[in-house]
C-alpha beads as a LAMMPS data file, in Angstrom:
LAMMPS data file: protein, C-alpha beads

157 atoms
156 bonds

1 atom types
1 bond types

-500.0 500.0 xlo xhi
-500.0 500.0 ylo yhi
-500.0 500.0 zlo zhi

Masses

1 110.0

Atoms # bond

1 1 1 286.525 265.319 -363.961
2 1 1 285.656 268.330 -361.904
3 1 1 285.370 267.086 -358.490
4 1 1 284.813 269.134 -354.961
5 1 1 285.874 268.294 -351.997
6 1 1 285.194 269.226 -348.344
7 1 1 287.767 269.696 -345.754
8 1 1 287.741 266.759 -344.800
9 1 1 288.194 265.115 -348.368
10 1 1 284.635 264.127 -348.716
11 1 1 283.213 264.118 -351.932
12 1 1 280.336 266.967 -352.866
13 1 1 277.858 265.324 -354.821
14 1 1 275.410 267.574 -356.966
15 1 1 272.924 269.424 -355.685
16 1 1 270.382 267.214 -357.151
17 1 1 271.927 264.185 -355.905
18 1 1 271.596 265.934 -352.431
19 1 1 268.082 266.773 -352.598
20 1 1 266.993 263.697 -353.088
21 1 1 268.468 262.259 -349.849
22 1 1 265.155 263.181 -348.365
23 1 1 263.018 261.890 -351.392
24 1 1 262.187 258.174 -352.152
25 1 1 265.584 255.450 -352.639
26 1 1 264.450 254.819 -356.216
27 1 1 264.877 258.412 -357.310
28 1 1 268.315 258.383 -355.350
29 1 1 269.959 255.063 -357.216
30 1 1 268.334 257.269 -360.461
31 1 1 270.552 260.262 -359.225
32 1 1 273.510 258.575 -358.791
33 1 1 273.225 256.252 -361.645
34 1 1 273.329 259.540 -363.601
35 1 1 276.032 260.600 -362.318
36 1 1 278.194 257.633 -362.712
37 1 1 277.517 257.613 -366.172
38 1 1 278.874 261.259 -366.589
39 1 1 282.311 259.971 -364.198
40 1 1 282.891 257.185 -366.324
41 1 1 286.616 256.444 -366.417
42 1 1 287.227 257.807 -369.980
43 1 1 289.607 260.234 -369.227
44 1 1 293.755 258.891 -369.950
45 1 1 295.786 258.273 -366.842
46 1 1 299.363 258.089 -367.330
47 1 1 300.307 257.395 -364.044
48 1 1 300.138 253.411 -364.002
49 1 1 300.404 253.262 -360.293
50 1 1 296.920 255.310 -360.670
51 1 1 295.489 253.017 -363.723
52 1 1 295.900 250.226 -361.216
53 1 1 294.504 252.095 -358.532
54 1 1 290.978 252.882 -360.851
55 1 1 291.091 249.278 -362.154
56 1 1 290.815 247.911 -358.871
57 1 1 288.075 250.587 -358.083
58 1 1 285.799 250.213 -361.315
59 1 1 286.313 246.082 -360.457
60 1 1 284.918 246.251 -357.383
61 1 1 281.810 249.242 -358.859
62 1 1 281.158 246.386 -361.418
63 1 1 280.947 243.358 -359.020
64 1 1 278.915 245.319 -356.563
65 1 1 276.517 245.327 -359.111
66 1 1 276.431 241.707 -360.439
67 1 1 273.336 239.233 -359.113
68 1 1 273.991 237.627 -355.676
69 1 1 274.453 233.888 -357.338
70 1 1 276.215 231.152 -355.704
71 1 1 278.082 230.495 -359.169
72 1 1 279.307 233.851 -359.514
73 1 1 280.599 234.277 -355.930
74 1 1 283.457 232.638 -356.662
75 1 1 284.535 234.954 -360.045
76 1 1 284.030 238.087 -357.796
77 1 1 285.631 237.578 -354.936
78 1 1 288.299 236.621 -357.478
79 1 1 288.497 239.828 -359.541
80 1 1 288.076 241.744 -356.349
81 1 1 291.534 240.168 -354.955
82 1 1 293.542 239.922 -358.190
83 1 1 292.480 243.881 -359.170
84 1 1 293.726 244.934 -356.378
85 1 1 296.876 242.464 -355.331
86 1 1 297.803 243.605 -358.624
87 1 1 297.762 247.478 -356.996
88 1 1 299.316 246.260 -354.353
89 1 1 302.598 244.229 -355.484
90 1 1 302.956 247.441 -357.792
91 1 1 303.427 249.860 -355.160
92 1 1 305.322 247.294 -353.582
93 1 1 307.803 247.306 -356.760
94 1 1 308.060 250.675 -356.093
95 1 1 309.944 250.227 -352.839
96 1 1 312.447 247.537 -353.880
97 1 1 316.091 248.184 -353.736
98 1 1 317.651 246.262 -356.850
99 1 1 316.366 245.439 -360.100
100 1 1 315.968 241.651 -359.437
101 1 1 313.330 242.376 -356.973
102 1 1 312.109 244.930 -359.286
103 1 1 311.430 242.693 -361.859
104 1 1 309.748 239.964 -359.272
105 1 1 307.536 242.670 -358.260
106 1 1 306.261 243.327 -361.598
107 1 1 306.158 240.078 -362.712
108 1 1 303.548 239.278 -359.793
109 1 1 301.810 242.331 -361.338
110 1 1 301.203 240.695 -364.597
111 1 1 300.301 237.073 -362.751
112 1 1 297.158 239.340 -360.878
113 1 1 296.642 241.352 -364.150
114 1 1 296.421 237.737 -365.708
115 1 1 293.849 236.260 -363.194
116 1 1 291.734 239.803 -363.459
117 1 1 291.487 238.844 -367.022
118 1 1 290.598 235.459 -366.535
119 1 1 287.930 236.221 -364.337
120 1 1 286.365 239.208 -366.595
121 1 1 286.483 237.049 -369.809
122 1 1 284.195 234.410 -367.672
123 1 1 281.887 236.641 -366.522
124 1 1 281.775 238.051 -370.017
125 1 1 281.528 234.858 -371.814
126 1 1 277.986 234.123 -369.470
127 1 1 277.305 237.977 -370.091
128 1 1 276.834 238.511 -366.869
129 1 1 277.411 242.421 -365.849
130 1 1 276.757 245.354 -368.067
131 1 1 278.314 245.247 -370.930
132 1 1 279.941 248.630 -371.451
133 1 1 281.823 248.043 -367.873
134 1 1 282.773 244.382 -368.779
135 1 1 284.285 245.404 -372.337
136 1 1 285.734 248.710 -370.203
137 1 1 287.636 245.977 -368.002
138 1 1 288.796 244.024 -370.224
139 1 1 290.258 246.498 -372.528
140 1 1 291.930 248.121 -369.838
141 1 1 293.155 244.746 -367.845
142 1 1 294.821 244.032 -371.387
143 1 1 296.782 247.319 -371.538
144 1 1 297.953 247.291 -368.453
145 1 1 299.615 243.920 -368.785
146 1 1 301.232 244.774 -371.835
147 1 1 302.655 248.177 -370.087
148 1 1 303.658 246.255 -366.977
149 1 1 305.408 243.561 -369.104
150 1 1 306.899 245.878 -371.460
151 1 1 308.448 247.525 -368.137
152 1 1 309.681 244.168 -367.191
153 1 1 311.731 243.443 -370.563
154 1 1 313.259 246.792 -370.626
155 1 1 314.212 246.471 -366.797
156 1 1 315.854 243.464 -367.902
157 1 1 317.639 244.815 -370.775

Bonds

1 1 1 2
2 1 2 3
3 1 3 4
4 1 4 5
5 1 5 6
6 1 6 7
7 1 7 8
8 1 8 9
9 1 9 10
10 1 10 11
11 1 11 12
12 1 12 13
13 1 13 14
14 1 14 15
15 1 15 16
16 1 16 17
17 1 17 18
18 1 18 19
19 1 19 20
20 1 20 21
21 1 21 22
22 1 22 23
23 1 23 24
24 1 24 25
25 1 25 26
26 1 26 27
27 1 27 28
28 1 28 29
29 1 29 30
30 1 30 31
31 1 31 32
32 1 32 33
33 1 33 34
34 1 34 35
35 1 35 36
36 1 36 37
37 1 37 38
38 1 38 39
39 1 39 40
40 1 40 41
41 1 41 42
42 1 42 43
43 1 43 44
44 1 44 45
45 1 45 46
46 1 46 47
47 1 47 48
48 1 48 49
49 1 49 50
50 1 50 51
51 1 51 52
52 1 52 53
53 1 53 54
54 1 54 55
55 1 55 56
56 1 56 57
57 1 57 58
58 1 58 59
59 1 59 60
60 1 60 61
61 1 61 62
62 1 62 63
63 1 63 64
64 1 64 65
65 1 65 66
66 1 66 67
67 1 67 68
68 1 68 69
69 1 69 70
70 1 70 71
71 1 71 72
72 1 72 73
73 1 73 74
74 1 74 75
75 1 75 76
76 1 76 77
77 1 77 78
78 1 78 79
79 1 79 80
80 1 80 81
81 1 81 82
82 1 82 83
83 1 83 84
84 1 84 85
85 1 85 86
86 1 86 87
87 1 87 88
88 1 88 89
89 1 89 90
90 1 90 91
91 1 91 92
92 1 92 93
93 1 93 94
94 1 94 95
95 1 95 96
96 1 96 97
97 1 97 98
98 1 98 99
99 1 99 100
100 1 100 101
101 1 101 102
102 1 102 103
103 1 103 104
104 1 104 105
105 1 105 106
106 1 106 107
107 1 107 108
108 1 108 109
109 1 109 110
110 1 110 111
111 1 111 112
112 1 112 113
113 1 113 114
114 1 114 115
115 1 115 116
116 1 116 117
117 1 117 118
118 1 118 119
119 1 119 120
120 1 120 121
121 1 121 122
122 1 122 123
123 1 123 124
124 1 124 125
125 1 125 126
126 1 126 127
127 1 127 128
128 1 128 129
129 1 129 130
130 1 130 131
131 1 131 132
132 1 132 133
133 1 133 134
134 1 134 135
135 1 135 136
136 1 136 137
137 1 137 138
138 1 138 139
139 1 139 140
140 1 140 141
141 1 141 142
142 1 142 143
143 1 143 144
144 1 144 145
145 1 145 146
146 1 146 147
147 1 147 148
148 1 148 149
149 1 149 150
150 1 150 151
151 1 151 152
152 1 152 153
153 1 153 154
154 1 154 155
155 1 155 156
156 1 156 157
């Protein structure tokens, strides 16, 4: 992604995005819905501290645009906090002074991971959410456990 930003690390959004600040709000969701869709997260991040980092983001995108039912409350506000406890205890981990605590750190990684997964393969099972996102999540929830727990064994070789 080619992103500009201001001095004061504010995002630049297109011109046309910008224009239609002063036009109607349906032609502004159009605008940005655009350019979402040409930002989606396909590019490879290596960096898993910054995988979390975007799965907690794109969690909290794709709740913000689920319907505002009582049922589904609960399954948000869930994904919300396990996405990004899971970004959390990881930078945590990276902090910790021996190898035990290491290991703990991660391992509370893949428990928040877990629940994230739980939580998207509800939603996904009453198809609630665009699709593209949900199958986005849960592909990428499922990699990064098995990168976080491969990190764990081979600490603890």
């Amino acid at each position: 992604m080619n992103l500009q930003y201001n001095a004061k690390n504010e995002l630049f959004l297109p011109k046309q995005i910008q224009k239609s600040r002063a036009s109607s709000n349906s032609i502004l969701k159009e605008n940005i819905k655009t350019f979402m869709e040409l930002n989606e997260p396909t590019e490879r991040i290596f960096n898993l501290d910054e995988r979390l980092v975007r799965f907690a983001g794109e969690s909290i995108f794709f709740v913000r645009k689920l319907a505002k039912a009582y049922e589904l409350e609960y399954y948000k506000n869930q994904l919300i906090r396990s996405s990004g406890s899971a970004s959390l205890n990881y930078g945590e981990s990276q902090g910790t002074i021996t190898d035990k605590d290491y290991v703990f750190k991660l391992s509370l990684v893949v428990k928040e991971l877990k629940e994230s997964r739980n939580s998207l393969r509800v939603l996904n099972y009453i198809k609630e959410g665009e699709e593209n996102e949900r199958n986005w999540l849960l592909s990428e929830v499922e990699e990064l456990i098995a990168i976080t727990s491969r990190m764990m064994l081979n600490k603890l070789k």
